[in-house]
DRENNU-852158 format. One record per residue (C-alpha): x, y, z; residue in one letter. Coordinates in Angstrom, 3 decimals. Last residue first. Layout:
REM residues N
        X        Y        Z residuo
        X        Y        Z       a
...
//
This chain:
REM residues 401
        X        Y        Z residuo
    8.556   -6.119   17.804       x
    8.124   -9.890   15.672       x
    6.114  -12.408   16.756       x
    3.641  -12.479   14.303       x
    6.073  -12.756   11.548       x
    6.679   -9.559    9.026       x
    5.329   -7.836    6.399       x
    6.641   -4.466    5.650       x
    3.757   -1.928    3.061       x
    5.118    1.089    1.783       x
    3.215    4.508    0.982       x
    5.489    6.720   -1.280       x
    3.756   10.170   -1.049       x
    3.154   13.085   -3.775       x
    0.126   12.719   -2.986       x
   -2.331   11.286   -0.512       x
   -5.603    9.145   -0.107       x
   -6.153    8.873    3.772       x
   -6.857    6.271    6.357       x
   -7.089    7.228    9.672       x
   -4.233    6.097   12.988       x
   -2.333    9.473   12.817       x
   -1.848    8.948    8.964       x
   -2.841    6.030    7.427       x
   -2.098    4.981    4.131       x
   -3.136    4.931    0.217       x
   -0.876    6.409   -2.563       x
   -2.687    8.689   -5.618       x
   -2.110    8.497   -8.623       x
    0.479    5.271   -8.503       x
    3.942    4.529   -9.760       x
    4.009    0.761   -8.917       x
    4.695   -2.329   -6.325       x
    7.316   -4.835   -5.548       x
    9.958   -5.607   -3.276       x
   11.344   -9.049   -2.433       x
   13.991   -8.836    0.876       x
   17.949   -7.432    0.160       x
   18.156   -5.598    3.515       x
   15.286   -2.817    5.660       x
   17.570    0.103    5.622       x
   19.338   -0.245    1.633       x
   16.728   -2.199    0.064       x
   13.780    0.489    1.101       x
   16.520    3.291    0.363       x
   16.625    1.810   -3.357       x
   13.333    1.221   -3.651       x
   12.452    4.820   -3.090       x
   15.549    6.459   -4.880       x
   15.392    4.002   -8.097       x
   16.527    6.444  -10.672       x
   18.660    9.587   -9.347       x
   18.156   13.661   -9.741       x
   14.889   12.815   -7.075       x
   11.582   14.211   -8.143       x
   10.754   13.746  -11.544       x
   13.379   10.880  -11.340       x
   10.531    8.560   -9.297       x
    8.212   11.038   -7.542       x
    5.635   12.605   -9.530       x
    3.923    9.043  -10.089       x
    3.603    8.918   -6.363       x
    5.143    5.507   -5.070       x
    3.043    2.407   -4.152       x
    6.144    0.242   -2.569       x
    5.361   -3.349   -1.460       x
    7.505   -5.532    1.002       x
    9.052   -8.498    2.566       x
   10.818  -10.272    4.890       x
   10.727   -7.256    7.547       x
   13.629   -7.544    9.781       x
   12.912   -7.119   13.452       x
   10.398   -4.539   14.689       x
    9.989   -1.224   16.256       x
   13.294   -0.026   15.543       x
   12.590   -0.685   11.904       x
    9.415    1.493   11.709       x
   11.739    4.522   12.952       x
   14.345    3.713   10.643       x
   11.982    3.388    7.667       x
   10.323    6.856    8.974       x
   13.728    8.712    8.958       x
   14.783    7.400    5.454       x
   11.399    8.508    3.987       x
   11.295   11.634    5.857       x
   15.109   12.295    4.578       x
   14.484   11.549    1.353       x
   11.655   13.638    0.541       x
   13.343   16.344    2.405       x
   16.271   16.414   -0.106       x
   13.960   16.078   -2.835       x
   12.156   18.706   -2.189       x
    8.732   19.734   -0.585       x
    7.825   22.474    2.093       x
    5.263   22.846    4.824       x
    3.381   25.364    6.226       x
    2.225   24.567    9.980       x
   -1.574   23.628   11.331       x
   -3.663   22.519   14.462       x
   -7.042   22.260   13.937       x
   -9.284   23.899   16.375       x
  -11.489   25.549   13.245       x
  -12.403   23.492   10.812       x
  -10.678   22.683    7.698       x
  -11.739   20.645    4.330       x
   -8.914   19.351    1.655       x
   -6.821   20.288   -0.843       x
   -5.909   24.431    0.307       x
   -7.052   27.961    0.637       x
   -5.789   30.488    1.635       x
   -6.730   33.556    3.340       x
   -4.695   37.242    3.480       x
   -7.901   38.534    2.515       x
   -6.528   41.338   -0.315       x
   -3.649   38.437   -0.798       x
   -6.289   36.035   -1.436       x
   -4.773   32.634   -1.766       x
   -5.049   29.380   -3.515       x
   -4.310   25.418   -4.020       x
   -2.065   25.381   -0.776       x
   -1.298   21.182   -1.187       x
   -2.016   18.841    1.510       x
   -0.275   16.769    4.319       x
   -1.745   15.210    6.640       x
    0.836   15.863    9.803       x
    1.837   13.751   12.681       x
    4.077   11.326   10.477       x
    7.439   13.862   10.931       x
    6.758   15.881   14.353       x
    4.054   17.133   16.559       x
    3.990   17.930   20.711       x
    1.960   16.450   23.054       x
   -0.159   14.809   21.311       x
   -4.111   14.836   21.707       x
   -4.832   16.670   18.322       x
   -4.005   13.735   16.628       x
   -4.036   14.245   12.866       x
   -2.470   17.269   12.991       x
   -3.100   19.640    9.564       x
    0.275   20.181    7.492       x
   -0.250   22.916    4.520       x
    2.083   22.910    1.174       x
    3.976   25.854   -0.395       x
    4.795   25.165   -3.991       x
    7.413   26.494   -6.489       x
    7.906   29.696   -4.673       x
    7.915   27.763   -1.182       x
   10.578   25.778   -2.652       x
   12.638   29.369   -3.556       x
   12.320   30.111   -0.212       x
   13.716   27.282    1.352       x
   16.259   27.460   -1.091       x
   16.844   31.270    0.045       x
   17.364   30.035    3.502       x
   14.158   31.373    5.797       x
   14.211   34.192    8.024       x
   12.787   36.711    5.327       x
    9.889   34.156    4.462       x
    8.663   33.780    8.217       x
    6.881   37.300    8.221       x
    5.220   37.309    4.714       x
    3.817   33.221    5.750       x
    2.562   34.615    8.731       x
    0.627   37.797    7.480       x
   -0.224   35.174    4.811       x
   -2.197   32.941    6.692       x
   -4.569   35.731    8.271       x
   -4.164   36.085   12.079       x
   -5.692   34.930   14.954       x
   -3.361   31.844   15.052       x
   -4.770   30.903   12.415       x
   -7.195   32.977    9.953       x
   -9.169   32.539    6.761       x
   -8.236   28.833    6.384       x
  -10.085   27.919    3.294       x
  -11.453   25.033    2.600       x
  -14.873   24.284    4.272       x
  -14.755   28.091    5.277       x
  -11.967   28.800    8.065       x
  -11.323   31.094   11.691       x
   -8.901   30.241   14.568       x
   -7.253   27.364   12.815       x
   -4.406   27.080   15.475       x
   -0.713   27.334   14.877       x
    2.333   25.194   14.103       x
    5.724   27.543   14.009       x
    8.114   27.840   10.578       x
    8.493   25.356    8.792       x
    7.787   21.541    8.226       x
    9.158   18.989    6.326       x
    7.622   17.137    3.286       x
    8.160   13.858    1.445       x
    4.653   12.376    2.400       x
    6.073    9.108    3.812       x
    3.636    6.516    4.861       x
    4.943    3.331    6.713       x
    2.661    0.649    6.709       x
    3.500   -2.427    8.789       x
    2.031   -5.783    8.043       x
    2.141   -8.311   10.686       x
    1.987  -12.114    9.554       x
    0.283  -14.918   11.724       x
   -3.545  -13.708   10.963       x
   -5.283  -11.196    9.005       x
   -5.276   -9.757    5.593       x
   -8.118   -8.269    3.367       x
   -7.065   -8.417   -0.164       x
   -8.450   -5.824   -2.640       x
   -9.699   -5.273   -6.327       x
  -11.120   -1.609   -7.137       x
  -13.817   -0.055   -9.332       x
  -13.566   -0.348  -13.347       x
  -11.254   -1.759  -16.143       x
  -10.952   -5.288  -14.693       x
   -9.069   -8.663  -15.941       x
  -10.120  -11.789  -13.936       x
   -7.436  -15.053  -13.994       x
   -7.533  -13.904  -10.035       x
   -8.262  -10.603   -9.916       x
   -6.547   -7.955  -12.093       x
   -6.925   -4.320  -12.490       x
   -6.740   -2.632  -15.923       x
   -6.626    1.427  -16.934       x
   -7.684    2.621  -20.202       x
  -11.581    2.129  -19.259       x
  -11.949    5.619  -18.436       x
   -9.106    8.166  -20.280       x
   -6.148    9.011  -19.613       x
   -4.234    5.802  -18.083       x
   -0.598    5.665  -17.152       x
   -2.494    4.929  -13.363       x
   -3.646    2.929  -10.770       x
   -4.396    4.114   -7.491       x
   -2.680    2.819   -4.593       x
   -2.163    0.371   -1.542       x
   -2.859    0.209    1.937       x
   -6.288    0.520    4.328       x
   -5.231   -0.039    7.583       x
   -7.298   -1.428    9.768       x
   -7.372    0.758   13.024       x
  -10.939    1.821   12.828       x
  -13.474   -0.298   10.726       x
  -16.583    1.151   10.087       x
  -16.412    4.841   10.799       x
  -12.176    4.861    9.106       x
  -13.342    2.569    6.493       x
  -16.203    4.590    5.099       x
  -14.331    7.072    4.765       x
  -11.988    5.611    3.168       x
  -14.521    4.747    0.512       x
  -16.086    8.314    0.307       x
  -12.354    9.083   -0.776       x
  -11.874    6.020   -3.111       x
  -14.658    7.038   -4.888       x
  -14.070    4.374   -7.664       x
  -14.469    5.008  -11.552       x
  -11.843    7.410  -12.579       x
   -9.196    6.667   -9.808       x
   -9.329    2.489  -10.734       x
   -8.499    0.789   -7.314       x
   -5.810   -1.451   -6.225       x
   -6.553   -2.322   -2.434       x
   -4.380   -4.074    0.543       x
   -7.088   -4.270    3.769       x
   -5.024   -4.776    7.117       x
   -6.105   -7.254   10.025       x
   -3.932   -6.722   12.958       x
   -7.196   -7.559   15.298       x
  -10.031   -8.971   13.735       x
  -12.565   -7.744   11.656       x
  -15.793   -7.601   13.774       x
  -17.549   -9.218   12.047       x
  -15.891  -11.641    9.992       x
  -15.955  -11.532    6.369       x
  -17.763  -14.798    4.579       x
  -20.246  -12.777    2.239       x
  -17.397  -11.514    0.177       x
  -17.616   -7.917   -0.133       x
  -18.557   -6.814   -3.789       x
  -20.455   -3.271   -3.022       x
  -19.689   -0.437   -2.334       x
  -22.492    2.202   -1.324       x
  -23.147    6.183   -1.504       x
  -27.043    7.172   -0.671       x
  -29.812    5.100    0.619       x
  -31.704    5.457   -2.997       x
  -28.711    3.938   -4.394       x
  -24.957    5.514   -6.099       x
  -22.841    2.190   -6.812       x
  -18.619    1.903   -5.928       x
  -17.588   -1.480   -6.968       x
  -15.546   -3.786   -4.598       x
  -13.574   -6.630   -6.767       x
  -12.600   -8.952   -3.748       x
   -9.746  -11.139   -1.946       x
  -10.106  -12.597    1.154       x
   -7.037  -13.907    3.453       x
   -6.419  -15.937    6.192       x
   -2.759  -16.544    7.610       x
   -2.151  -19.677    8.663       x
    1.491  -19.897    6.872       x
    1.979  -17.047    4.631       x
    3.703  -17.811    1.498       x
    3.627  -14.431   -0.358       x
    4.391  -13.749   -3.688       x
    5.473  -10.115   -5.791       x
    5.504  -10.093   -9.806       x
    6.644   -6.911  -11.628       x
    6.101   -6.689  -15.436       x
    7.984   -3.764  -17.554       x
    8.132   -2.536  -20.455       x
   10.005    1.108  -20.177       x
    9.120    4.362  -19.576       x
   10.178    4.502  -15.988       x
   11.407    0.893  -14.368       x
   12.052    1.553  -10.655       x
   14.623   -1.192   -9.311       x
   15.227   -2.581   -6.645       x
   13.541   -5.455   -6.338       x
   10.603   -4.925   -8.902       x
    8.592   -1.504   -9.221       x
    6.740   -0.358  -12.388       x
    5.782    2.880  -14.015       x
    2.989    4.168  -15.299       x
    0.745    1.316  -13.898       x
   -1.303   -1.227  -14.474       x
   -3.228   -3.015  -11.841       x
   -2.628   -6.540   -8.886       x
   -4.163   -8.953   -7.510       x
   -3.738  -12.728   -6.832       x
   -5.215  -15.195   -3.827       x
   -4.276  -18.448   -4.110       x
   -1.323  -18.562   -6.254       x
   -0.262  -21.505   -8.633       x
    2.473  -20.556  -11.492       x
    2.786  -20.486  -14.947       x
   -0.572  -21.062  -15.999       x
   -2.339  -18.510  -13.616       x
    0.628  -16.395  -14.612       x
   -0.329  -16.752  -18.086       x
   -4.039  -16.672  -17.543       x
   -3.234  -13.235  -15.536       x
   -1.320  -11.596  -18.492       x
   -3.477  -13.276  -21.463       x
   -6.463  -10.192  -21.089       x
   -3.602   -7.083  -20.855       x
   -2.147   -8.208  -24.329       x
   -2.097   -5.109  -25.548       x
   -2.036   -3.407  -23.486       x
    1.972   -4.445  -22.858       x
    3.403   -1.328  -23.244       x
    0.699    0.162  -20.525       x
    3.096   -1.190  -17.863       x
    2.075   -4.307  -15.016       x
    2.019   -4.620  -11.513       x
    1.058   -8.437  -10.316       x
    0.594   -8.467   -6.499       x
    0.271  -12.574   -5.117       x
   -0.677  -14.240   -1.935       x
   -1.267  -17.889   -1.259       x
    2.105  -19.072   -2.907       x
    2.756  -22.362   -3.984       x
    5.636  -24.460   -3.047       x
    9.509  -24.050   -2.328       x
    9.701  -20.368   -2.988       x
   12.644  -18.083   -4.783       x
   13.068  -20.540   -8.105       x
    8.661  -19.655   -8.569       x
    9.575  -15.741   -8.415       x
   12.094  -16.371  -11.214       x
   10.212  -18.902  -13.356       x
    7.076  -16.669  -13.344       x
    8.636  -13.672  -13.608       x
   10.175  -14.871  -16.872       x
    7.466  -16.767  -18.062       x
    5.304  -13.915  -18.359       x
    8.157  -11.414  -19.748       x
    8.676  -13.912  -22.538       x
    4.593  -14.001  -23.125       x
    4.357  -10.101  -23.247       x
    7.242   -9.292  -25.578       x
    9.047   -6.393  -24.383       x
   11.438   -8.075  -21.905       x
   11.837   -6.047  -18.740       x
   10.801   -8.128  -16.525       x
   10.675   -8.304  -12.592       x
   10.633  -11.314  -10.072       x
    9.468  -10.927   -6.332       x
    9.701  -13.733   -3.678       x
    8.362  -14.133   -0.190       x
    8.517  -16.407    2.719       x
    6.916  -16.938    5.857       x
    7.738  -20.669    7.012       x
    5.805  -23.736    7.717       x
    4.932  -24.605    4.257       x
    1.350  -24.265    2.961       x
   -1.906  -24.445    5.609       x
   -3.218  -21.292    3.847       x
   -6.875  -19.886    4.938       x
   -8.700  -19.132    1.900       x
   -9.707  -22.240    0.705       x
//
């Protein structure tokens, strides 16, 4: 059954271990998470570290044991998220539930296969609805070494505009097959495992990508796939050599250690700010050319404007989005963080920084979630894979904003 009659209320619970020993960290989260709800749960994210390989193929039979969710999902990861807390280099095991009353959900192990016909996925449960219905949101895990997550999204965006596509890419793995995704009692080393989500619960993505903008926005006037050869009518770095002198010499000094390029998502705004911008890394430049060239494709018409990274502006687009997102809605209940693995205290000179500000604007509710290669969220109203990004997922009732 995949539409929950449990309970009458929306409630959610998260539970995190530390304990080394896979079977006391199992019944920990198990009897914490279990103490926060009053029946079963129909939605579940498990997020697990590579200390407890291990033991990988008894985690989801011991929670299956433990505790009775519908619907359960969840991958390894580098490092793990629970409450509060972000738990780098250490064991750790991070349980998240939902009790969802009415809400319908399908979960699935998609694969990606090559055919005669070209790129497909396959694994979609033959009972989807067509169309998918309105405030629906797809929640996916997937394995970056065996699933084309990009060609996926893709996909998405043609097929199913305005579902958001949420989640991350698992990681702490280096080679194929090192990596795990669960499903159900199921343990999984290859494609992705997802939860498609629709009915009496709104969930609310907010997608920080830790940059701000300098300088003016211009015009792609000229590009190759790439490579923007000119905007504005001029090369790149004729306007990158004339806004460096007016810049602060931390500003400049960031640019030094990594200049970044914002591309407008929505072309029809009137004007662009924080959440306008897909934001990807300048990967090369010409300085006989003056081109550069950066992560993803440009054509000409797009609208562009360098960007820089810190930790200061990492935490101010994450606190200003939060704020924004809360304005729009009443409390969110619940949540799940998928956090670049470069952020964490690579980044910021504190631990905890993205679940902390997540418990600090939106209250004490049940986080969970990971250190992923690469974080999943729309931008503009498309899905995109980013980095460097902490994508977070707010559930709330219906009736909420």
């Amino acid at each position: 059954m995949t539409t929950s009659k449990t309970g009458s209320t929306l409630r959610f619970a998260a539970a995190l271990s530390t304990e080394a020993d896979t079977g006391r960290a199992i019944a920990e989260v198990c009897r914490l998470a279990g103490e926060q709800l009053t029946g079963p749960a129909n939605l579940g994210f498990l997020f697990v570290s590579h200390h407890h390989g291990p033991d990988f193929e008894s985690i989801t039979a011991g929670i299956g044991d433990g505790l009775a969710v519908e619907h359960l999902i969840g991958c390894t990861g580098e490092a793990i998220v629970g409450g509060g807390r972000e738990i780098e280099g250490q064991p750790a095991i991070s349980l998240w539930l939902g009790q969802i009353p009415g809400v319908t959900i399908r979960s699935m192990h998609l694969e990606f296969e090559e055919t005669p016909e070209g790129a497909t996925f396959v694994g979609w449960p033959d009972d989807l609805p067509d169309p998918w219905p309105d405030g629906a949101a797809l929640l996916l895990l997937g394995d970056p070494m065996s699933f084309a997550v990009d060609a996926f999204l893709k996909r998405m965006n043609e097929d199913h505009p305005h579902v958001p596509v949420l989640g991350g890419m698992t990681s702490g793995g280096w080679e194929p097959g090192q990596n795990r995704m669960f499903w159900g009692r199921r343990e999984l080393n290859r494609g992705a495992v997802a939860a498609l989500v629709y009915g009496p619960v709104r969930v609310r993505s907010v997608v920080s990508q830790g940059c701000r903008p300098i300088g003016e926005h211009f015009v792609v006037t000229r590009s190759n796939r790439n490579v923007i050869q000119e905007m504005g009518g001029r090369p790149p770095l004729a306007h990158l050599q004339e806004l460096f002198p007016k810049l602060s010499r931390e500003e400049q000094q960031l640019i030094q250690r990594g200049l970044h390029v914002g591309r407008v998502i929505n072309e029809y705004k009137e004007s662009f700010g924080r959440g306008d911008f897909l934001v990807r890394n300048v990967i090369g430049a010409d300085p006989g050319s003056g081109a550069i060239a950066i992560g993803d494709f440009v054509r000409p018409g797009l609208t562009v404007q360098f960007h820089i990274r810190d930790a200061q502006s990492a935490d101010e687009d994450l606190r200003h989005l939060l704020t924004q997102a809360r304005q729009n809605c009443n409390s969110p209940l619940g949540a799940l963080l998928f956090t670049c693995n470069g952020r964490g205290t690579r980044l910021f000179p504190q631990p905890n920084h993205d679940a902390g500000v997540i418990r600090e604007l939106a209250g004490e509710i049940p986080i969970a979630g990971f250190f992923a290669q690469g974080e999943l969220g729309p931008i503009g109203g498309q899905n995109f894979i980013h980095g460097f990004t902490a994508s977070v997922v707010l559930f709330e009732g219906e009736n909420h904003g």
